[in-house]
MIPA-972092 format. One record per residue (C-alpha): residue in one letter; x, y, z; residue number from 1. Coordinates in steps of 0.02 Angstrom, whole numbers, plus 50000, padded with zeros to 5 digits. Layout:
N
+------+-------+-------+-------+-----+
| type |  east | north |    up | seq |
+------+-------+-------+-------+-----+
|    a |     X |     Y |     Z | NUM |
...
+------+-------+-------+-------+-----+
END
This chain:
339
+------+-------+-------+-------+-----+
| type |  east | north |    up | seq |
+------+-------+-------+-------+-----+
|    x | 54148 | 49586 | 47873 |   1 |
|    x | 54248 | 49557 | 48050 |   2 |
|    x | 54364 | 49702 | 48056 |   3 |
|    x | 54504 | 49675 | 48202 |   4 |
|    x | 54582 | 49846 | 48246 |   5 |
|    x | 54509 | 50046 | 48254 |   6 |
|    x | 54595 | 50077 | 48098 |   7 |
|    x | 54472 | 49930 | 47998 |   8 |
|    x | 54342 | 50008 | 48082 |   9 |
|    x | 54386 | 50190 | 48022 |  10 |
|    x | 54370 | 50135 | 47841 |  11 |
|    x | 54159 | 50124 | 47880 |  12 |
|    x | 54058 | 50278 | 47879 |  13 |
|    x | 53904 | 50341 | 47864 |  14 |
|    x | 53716 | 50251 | 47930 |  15 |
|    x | 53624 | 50191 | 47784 |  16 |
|    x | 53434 | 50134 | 47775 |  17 |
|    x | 53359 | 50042 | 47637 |  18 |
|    x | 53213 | 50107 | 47564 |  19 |
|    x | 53030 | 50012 | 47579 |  20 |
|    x | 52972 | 50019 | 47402 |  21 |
|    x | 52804 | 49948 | 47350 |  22 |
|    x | 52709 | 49963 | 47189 |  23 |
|    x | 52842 | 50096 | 47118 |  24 |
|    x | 52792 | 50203 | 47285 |  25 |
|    x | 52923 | 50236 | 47438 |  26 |
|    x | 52826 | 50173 | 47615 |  27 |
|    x | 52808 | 50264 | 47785 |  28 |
|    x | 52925 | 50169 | 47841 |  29 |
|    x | 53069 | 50214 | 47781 |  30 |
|    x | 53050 | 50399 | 47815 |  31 |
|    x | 53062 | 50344 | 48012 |  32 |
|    x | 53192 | 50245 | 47958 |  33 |
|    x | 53290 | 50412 | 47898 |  34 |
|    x | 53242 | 50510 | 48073 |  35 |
|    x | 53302 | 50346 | 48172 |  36 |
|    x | 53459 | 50376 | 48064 |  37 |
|    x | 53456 | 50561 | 48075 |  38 |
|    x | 53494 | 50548 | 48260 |  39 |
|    x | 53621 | 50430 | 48247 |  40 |
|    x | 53728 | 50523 | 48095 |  41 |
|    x | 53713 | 50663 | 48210 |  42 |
|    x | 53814 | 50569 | 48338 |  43 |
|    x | 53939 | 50503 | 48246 |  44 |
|    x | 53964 | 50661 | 48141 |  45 |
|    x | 53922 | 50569 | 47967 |  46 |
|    x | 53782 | 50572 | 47844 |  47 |
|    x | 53618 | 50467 | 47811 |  48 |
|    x | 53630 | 50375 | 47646 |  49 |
|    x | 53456 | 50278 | 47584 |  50 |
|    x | 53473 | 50144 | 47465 |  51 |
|    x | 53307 | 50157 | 47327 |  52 |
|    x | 53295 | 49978 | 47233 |  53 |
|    x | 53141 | 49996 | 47112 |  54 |
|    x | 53063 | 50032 | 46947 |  55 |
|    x | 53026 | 50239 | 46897 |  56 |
|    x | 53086 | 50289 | 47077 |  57 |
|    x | 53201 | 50415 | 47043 |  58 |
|    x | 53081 | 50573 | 47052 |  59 |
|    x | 52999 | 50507 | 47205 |  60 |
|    x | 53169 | 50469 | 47278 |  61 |
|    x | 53202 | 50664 | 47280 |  62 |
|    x | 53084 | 50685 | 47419 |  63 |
|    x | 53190 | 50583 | 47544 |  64 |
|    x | 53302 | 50745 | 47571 |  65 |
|    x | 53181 | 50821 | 47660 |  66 |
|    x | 53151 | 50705 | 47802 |  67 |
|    x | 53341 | 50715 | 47840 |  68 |
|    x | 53428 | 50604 | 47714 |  69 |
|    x | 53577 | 50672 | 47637 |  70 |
|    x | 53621 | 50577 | 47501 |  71 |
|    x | 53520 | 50437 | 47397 |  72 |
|    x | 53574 | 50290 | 47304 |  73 |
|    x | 53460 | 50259 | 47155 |  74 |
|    x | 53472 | 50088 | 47060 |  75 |
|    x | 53332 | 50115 | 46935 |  76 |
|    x | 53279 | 49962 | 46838 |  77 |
|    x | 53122 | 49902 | 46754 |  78 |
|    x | 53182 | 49732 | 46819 |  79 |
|    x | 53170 | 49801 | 46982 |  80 |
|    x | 52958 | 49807 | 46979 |  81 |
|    x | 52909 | 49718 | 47111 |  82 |
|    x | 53050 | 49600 | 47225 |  83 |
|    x | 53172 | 49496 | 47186 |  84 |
|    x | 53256 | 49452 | 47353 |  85 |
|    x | 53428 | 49377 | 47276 |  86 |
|    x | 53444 | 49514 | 47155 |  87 |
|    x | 53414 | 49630 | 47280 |  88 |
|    x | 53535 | 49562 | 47418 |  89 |
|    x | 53666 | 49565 | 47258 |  90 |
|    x | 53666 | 49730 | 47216 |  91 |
|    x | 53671 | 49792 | 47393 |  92 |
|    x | 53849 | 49681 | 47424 |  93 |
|    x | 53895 | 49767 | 47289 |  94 |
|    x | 53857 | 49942 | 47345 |  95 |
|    x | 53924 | 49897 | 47531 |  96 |
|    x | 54093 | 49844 | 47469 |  97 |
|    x | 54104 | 50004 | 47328 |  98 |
|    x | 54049 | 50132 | 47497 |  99 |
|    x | 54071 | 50061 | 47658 | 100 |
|    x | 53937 | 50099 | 47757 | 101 |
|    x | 53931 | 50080 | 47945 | 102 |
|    x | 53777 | 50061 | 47995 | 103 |
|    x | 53643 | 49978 | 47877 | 104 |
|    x | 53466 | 49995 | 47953 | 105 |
|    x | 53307 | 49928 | 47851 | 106 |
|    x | 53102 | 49917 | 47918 | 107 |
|    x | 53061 | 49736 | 47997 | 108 |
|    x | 52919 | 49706 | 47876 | 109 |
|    x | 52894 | 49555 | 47744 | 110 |
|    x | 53010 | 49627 | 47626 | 111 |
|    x | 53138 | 49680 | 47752 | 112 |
|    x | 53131 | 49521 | 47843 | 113 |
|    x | 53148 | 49406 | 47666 | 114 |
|    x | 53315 | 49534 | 47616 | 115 |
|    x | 53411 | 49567 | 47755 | 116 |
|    x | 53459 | 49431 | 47830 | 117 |
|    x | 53529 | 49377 | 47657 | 118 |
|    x | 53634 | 49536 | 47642 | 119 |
|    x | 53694 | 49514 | 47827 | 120 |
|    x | 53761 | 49331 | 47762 | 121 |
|    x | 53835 | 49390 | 47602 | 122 |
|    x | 53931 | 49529 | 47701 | 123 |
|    x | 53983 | 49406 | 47842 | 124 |
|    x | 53882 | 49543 | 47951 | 125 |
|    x | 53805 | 49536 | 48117 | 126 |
|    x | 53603 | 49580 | 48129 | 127 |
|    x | 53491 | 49630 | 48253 | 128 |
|    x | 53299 | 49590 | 48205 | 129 |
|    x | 53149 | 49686 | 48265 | 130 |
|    x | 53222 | 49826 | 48368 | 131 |
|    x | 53123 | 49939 | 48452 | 132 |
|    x | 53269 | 50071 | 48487 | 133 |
|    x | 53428 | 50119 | 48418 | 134 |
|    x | 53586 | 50228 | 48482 | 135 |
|    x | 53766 | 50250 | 48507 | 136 |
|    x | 53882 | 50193 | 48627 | 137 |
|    x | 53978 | 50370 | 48658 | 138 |
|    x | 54151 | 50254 | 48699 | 139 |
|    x | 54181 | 50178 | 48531 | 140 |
|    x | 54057 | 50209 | 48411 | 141 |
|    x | 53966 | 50015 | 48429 | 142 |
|    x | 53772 | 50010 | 48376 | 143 |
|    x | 53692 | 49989 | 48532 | 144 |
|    x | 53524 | 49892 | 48464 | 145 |
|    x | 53381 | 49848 | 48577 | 146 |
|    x | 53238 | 49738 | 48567 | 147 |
|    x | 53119 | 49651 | 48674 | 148 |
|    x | 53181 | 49453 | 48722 | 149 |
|    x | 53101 | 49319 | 48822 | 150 |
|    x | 52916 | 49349 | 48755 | 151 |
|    x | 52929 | 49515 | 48777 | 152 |
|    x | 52984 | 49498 | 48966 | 153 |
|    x | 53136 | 49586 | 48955 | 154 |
|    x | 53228 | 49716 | 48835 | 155 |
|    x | 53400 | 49639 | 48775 | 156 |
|    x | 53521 | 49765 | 48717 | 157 |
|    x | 53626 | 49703 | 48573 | 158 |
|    x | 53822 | 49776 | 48482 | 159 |
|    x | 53896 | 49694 | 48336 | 160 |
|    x | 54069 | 49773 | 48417 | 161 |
|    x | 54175 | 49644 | 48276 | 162 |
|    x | 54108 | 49670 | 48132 | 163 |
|    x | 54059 | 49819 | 47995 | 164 |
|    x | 53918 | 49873 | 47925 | 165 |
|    x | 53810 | 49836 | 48083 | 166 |
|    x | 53649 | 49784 | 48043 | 167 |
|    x | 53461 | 49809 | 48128 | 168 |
|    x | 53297 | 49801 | 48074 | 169 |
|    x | 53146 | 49892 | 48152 | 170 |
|    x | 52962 | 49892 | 48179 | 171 |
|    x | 52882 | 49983 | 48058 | 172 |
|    x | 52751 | 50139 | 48190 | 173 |
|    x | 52905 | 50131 | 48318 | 174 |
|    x | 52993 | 50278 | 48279 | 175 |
|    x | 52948 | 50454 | 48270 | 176 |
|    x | 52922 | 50503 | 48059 | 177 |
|    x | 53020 | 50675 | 48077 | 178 |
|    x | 52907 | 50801 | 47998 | 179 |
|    x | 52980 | 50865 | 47808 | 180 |
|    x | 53097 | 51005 | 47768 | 181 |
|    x | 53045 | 51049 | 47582 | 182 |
|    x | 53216 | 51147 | 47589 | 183 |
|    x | 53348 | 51017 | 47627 | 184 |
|    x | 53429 | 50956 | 47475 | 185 |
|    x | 53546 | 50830 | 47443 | 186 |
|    x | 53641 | 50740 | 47333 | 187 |
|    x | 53579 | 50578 | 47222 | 188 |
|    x | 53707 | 50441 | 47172 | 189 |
|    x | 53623 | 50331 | 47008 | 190 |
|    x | 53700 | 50157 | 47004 | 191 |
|    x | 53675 | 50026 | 46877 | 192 |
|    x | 53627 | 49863 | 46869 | 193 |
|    x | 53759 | 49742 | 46780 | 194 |
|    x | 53738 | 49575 | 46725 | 195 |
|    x | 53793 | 49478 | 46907 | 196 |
|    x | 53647 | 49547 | 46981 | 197 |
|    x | 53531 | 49472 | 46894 | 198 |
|    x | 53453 | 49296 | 46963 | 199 |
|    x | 53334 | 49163 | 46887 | 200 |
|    x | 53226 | 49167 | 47014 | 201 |
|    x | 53039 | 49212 | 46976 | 202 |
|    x | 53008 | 49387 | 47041 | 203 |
|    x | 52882 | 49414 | 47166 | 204 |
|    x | 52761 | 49537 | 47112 | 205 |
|    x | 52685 | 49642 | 47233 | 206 |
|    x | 52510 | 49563 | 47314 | 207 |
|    x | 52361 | 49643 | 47309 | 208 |
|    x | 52209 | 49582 | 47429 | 209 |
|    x | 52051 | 49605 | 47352 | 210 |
|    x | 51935 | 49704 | 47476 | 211 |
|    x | 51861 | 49589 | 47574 | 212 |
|    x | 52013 | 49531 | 47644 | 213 |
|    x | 52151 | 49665 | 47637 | 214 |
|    x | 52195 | 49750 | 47815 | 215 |
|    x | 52330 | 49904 | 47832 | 216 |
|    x | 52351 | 49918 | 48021 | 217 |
|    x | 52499 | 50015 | 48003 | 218 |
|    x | 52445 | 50195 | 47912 | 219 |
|    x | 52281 | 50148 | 47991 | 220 |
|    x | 52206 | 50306 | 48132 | 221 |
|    x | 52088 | 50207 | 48201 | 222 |
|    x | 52111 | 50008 | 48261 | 223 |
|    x | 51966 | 49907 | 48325 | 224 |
|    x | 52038 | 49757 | 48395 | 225 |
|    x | 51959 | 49595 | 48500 | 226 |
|    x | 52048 | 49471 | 48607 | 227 |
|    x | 51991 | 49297 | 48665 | 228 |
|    x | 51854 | 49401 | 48744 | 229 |
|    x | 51758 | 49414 | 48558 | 230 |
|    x | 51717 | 49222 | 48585 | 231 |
|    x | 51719 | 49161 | 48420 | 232 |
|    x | 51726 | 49241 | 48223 | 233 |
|    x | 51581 | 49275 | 48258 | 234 |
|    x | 51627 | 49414 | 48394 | 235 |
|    x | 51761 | 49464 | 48260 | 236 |
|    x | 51606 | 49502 | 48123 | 237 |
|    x | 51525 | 49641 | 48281 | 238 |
|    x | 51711 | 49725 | 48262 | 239 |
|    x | 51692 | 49753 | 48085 | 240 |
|    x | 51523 | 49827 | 48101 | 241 |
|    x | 51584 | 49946 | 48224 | 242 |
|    x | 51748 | 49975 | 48110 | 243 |
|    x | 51640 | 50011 | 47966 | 244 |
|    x | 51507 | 50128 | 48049 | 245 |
|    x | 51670 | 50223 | 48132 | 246 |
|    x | 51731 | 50248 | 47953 | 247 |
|    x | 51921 | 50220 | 47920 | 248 |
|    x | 51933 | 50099 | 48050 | 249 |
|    x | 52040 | 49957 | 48038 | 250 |
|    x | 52013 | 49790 | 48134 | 251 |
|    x | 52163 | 49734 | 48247 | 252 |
|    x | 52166 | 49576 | 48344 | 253 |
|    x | 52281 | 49473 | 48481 | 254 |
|    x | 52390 | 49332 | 48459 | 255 |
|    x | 52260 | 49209 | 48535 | 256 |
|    x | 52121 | 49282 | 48446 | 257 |
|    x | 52209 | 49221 | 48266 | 258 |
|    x | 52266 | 49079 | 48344 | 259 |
|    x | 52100 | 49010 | 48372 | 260 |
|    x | 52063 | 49039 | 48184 | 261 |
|    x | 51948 | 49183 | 48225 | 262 |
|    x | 52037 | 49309 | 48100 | 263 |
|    x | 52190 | 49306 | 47990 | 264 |
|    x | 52349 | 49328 | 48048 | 265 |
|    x | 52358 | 49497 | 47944 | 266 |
|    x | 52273 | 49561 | 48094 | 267 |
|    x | 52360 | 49537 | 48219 | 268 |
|    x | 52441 | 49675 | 48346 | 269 |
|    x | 52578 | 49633 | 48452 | 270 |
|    x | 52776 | 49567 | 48466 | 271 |
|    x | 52749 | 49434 | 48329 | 272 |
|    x | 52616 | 49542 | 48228 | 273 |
|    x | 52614 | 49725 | 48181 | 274 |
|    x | 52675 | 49886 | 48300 | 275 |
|    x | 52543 | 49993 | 48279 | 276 |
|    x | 52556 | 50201 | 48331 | 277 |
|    x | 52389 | 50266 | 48293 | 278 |
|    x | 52254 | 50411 | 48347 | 279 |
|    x | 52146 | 50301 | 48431 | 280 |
|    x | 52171 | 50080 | 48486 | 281 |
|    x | 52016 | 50001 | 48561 | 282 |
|    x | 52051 | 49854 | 48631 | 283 |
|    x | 51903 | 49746 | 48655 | 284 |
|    x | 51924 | 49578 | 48776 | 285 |
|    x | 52076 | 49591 | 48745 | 286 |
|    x | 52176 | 49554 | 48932 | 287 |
|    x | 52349 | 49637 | 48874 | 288 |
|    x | 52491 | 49534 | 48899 | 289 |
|    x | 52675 | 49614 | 48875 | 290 |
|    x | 52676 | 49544 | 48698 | 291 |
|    x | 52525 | 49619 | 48630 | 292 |
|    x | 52541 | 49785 | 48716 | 293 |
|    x | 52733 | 49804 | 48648 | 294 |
|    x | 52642 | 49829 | 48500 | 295 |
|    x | 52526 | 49953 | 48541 | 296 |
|    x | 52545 | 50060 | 48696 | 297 |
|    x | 52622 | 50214 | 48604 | 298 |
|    x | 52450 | 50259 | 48531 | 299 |
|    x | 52389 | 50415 | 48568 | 300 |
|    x | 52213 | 50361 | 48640 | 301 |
|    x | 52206 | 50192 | 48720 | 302 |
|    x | 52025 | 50139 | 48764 | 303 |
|    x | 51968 | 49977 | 48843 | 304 |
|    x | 51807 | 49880 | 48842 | 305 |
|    x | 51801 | 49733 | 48958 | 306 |
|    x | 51718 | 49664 | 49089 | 307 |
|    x | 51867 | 49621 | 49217 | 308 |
|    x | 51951 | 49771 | 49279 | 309 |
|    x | 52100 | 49723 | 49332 | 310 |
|    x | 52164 | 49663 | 49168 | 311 |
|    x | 52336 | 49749 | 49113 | 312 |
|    x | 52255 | 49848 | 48951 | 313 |
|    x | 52124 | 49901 | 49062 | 314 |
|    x | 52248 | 49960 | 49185 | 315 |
|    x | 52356 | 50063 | 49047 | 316 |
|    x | 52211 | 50117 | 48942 | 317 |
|    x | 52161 | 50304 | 48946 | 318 |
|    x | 51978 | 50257 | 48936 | 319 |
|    x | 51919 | 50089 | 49011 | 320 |
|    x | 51739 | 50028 | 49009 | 321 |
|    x | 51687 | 49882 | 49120 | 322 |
|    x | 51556 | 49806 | 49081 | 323 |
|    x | 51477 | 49658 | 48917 | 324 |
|    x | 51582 | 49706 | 48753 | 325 |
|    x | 51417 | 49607 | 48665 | 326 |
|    x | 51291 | 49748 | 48755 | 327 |
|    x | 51410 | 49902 | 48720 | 328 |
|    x | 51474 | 49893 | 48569 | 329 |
|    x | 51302 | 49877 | 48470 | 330 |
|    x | 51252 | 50008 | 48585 | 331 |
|    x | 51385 | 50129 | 48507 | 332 |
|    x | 51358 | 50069 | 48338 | 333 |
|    x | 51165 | 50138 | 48381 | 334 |
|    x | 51213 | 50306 | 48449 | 335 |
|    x | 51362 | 50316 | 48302 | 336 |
|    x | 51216 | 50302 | 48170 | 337 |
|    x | 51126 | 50449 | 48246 | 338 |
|    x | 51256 | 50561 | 48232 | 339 |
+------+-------+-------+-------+-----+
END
């Protein structure tokens, strides 16, 4: 809504962050989500609100107190198994009008990206998409929501000054998860459907890859990932070797790597992929252009394979290995196996 005076704005408080819910079961996401918002309540001297849409959520909800959220919104409905984007993007009108929150915050993923730009619409709302930090302008209060712009070239800092709730999403692996405080409690606010929000659109259950083809880069702690330097699917099939004799590996991969048809875009790391914050990244031809490494430089252990030094992920990398990926990495796989 565009409020015109200090007074409208007055009427907002509180930052609020919707949860991630898949298959009944709250995501990682959303508790850095709560820590994002922690910091920010802190600020502005108000509390953290997370809005739970989902089927038999309520006793997982409870756990949300203790990574800093202070009260939760529960709208429990068996209706509510799997995602229904227009349903969804209902009720939460509904709850933004009945509360007036002031900051809404939600994870950039498929779900996130599919519902909040709807609510942003409905609540004549301004939205900043894929942010990579969030804080508060100490003069009036505004959002202050920054994100990367130009391909990645430069960081564009973003207010909604005009209009309330100010809206972001984030990158799911780019903020901190604060660790849990089994003693905070809270309090838990149970809303109801009612007949408006319902919608006749078919619901879409959540998707599950069979094994061959499912990938989860972001709880993965260990990403193998190739570049144009693999050469072909063929280069892609050595990663998974490695990945699978590593154990628990996960195999990442570049923007022109999946553009090339080498691997599915479920792979990919990078600005218009997956941010990635794991133990260990090893990048494998992979040059390192802004893009891709906005989406993976705040791993723990960066290491490099490649045969031209000079490239910018073998330049940032904490470990970088010149040389013929195709003689090194079936050289590891050896020495792995005789462990």
């Amino acid at each position: 809504m565009k409020v015109f005076t200090d007074n409208e704005k007055k009427e907002y408080r509180n930052i609020w962050v919707v949860a991630e819910v898949l298959s009944g079961e709250i995501q990682p996401v959303t508790h850095e989500l709560i820590g994002a918002a922690r910091t920010l309540a802190d600020v502005r001297k108000s509390e953290v609100w997370v809005v739970v849409m989902g089927s038999g959520i309520e006793k997982t909800s409870e756990l949300l107190f203790s990574y800093g959220a202070d009260v939760a919104i529960i709208v429990d409905n068996p209706s509510l198994f799997g995602f229904i984007d227009e349903t969804e993007t209902k009720i939460m009108k509904r709850l933004i009008k009945k509360y007036k929150p002031e900051i809404v915050i939600c994870g950039a993923t498929t779900r996130g990206r599919s519902l909040i730009p709807r609510i942003a619409v409905m609540n004549y709302s301004g939205l900043t998409a894929d942010c990579t930090g969030l804080s508060i302008d100490s003069d009036n209060g505004d959002l202050l929501q920054t994100r990367p712009a130009f391909g990645g070239n430069i960081m564009a800092t973003i207010r909604s000054s005009n209009h309330r709730p100010q809206m972001a999403t984030v990158r799911p692996r780019v903020m901190k998860s604060p660790e849990p405080d089994p003693s905070r409690t809270g309090r838990m606010i149970k809303e109801k459907m009612i007949p408006g929000d319902s919608t006749k659109t078919k619901n879409i259950i959540d998707i599950f890859h069979n094994t061959e083809t499912a990938v989860n880069l972001a709880d993965a702690q260990i990403i193998i990932s190739g570049g144009r330097g693999m050469k072909g699917p063929e280069g892609f099939k050595l990663l998974k070797q490695f990945a699978k004799r590593v154990g628990g590996a996960a195999v990442g991969a570049s923007r022109a790597a999946v553009d090339s048809g080498w691997i599915p875009y479920a792979h990919q790391v990078g600005q218009t992929g997956q941010t990635v914050q794991t133990k260990v990244y090893i990048a494998c031809g992979i040059s390192g252009q802004i893009q891709h490494l906005v989406g993976m430089q705040s791993c723990d252990l960066i290491i490099a394979i490649d045969k031209n030094s000079d490239t910018p992920m073998m330049q940032i990398a904490d470990i970088a290995v010149v040389g013929d990926l195709f003689e090194i990495i079936p050289e590891v796989i050896k020495e792995i196996a005789n462990l």
